[in-house]
C-alpha positions, 0 to 999 in steps of 0.5 A: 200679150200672146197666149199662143204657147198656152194653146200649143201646149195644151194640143200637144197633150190632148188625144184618147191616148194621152188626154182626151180633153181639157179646159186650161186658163191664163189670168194676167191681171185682168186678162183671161185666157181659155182654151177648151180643147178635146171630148169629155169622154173618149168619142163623147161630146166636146169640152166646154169652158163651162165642163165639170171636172173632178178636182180631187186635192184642189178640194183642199184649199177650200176646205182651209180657207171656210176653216180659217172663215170659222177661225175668225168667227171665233167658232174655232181657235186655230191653236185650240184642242180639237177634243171639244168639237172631236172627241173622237180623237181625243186621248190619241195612241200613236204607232211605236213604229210607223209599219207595225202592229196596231196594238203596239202604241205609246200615248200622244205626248199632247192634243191633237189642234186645228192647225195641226190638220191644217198643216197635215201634221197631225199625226196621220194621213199618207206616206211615201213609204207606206206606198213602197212597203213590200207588204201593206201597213197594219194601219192601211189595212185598217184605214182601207180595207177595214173602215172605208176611210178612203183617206190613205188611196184614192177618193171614194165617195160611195165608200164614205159613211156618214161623218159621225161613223167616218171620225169615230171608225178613225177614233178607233185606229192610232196615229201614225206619228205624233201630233206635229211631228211631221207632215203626212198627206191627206187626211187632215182636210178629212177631218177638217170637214167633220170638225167644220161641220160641228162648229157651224152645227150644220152639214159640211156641204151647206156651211161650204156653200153659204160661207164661201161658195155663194159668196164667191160666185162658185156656182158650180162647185159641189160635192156632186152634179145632177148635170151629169151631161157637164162631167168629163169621165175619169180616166187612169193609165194602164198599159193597155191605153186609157181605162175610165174609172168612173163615168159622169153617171158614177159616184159624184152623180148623187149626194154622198153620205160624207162630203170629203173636205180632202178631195171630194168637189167638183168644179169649174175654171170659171169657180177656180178662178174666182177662187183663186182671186179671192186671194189676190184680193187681199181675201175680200169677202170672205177672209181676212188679210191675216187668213190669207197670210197664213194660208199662202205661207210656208207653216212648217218646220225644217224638222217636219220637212226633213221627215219627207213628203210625197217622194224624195224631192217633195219639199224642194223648191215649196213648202207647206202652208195651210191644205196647199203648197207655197212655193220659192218666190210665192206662188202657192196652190194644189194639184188633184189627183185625178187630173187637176191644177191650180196655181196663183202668183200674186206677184205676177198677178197670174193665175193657172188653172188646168182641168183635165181627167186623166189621173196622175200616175206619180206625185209628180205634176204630168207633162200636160200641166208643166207644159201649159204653166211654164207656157203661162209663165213664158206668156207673161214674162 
């Protein structure tokens, strides 16, 4: 099996213009393939496979597969009320209208559940006609510029307060749409990591590592990284060329007061992998067959699709099954926004994984990653 076309995607992409470096994977049943291309940093030190990378919303599936962990301890019900464990978010008001003012509300016609925030229709969390709005939303205001949530733009884990300060300042804000009436990004893995956190009765981070990351091998996965030497600096687009927007000094180099369960980790390819072939093991050690089930199938209803997503042509194509997009013919996986993908097929045995730090400048999936993973799928036929 030839990986040529992988290589010669990934070149193509990688320069202080467009991508300063890179770390892409192939895995073919038991055939692994890694390129490690370009500099950590514009002029820095060369990527390494073992690089540390910030991977943002691939966060998300591993926040919902130690939820679905807890789940099978019994720990959580996966129909049940959150109000046991949040009560913060007990008693929810919802907006009259999703732009308007925060005091105009109507009560949430029921509780909020976990598989509510697992499925990011619980009520809140982000909207493409929010970014579009020819003036903020009252309640991004609130969420962002207010509270700190860093839930609604990009992550923030400087910005974060401790997790009881965190649910109770999104206690005090209304929803933006009843619970299960459609699916909005983001915030749901937030709160899954409070909620987590108090069923375990332990910090978030630590639940994470003994229940899923040590079990994996994940070695390298974390919520930060004293090995600073390791992390690609984060970089944005601008019309001026690449700007960075956090060094690997910066706000993943300590612990942070919240450990987002939506967009907060850092991480390898190598942990990616071993991630990604927990699924294709059936879920072995770590979840059941049925948690792996429910996670890569699609959860959601036409009705909750018709509401929109991320852009106008979101759901084509995919849909949503629990913190990840399933797509048509059963692959599934997520995407980070601050330069990462990752992506599992089961029925071709194919694992993709691409670990850059130039930020996405639309929802849509950059050339760089559609390149190598339609490279990947050309490689295996």
């Amino acid at each position: 099996m030839s990986f040529e076309a992988v290589r010669a995607a990934a070149e193509r992409h990688v320069g202080d213009d467009d991508v300063p470096g890179l770390v892409a994977l192939v895995a073919a049943g038991d055939d692994v393939y890694v390129e490690a291309l370009g500099h950590l940093s514009i002029g820095g030190p060369p990527v390494r496979r073992d690089s540390l990378f910030r991977i943002a919303s691939t966060t998300k599936p591993i926040t919902a597969a130690l939820t679905m962990l807890l789940v099978q301890d019994g720990l959580i019900g996966l129909e049940e009320p959150v109000d046991r464990l949040l009560p913060e978010l007990a008693d929810r008001r919802v907006l009259s209208r999703p732009d308007g003012p925060l005091e105009d509300t109507v009560p949430a016609e029921r509780p909020i559940t976990t598989r509510d925030l697992l499925t990011f229709t619980f009520g809140f969390g982000m909207a493409t006609e929010m970014f579009m709005a020819r003036t903020p939303w009252p309640i991004m205001v609130a969420a962002e510029d207010e509270l700190h949530l860093a839930t609604i733009r990009e992550p923030d884990p400087a910005g974060q307060a401790d997790p009881d300060t965190w649910i109770a300042g999104l206690g005090t804000l209304p929803l933006i749409a009843q619970p299960g009436e459609r699916w909005l990004y983001n915030t749901g893995a937030s709160v899954l990591g409070v909620l987590v956190a108090r069923a375990a009765g332990r910090p978030f981070a630590e639940v994470l590592r003994t229940r899923v990351l040590e079990p994996l091998g994940m070695r390298d996965t974390a919520f930060w990284t004293s090995e600073t030497d390791r992390l690609a600096t984060a970089y944005g687009a601008t019309p001026e060329g690449l700007v960075a927007f956090d060094e690997p000094d910066g706000a993943w180099s300590r612990p942070p007061a919240f450990g987002d369960g939506a967009a907060g980790l850092v991480s390898t390819v190598d942990d990616l992998l071993a991630f990604a072939r927990l699924f294709l093991r059936g879920g072995e050690p770590v979840l059941s067959a049925e948690s792996v089930r429910a996670m890569t199938s699609d959860q959601l209803t036409e009705e909750q699709k018709a509401r929109g997503g991320l852009g106008e042509d979101f759901f084509s194509g995919r849909s949503w099954g629990f913190a990840q997009a399933v797509y048509d013919g059963g692959a599934f996986g997520w995407d980070g926004g601050l330069g990462t993908s990752w992506r599992v097929d089961p029925a071709r045995d194919l694992v993709v994984i691409v670990l850059t730090q130039r930020a996405f400048e639309t929802s849509a999936l950059p050339p760089v990653h559609r390149d190598i993973l339609a490279a990947a799928y050309a490689s295996v036929g």
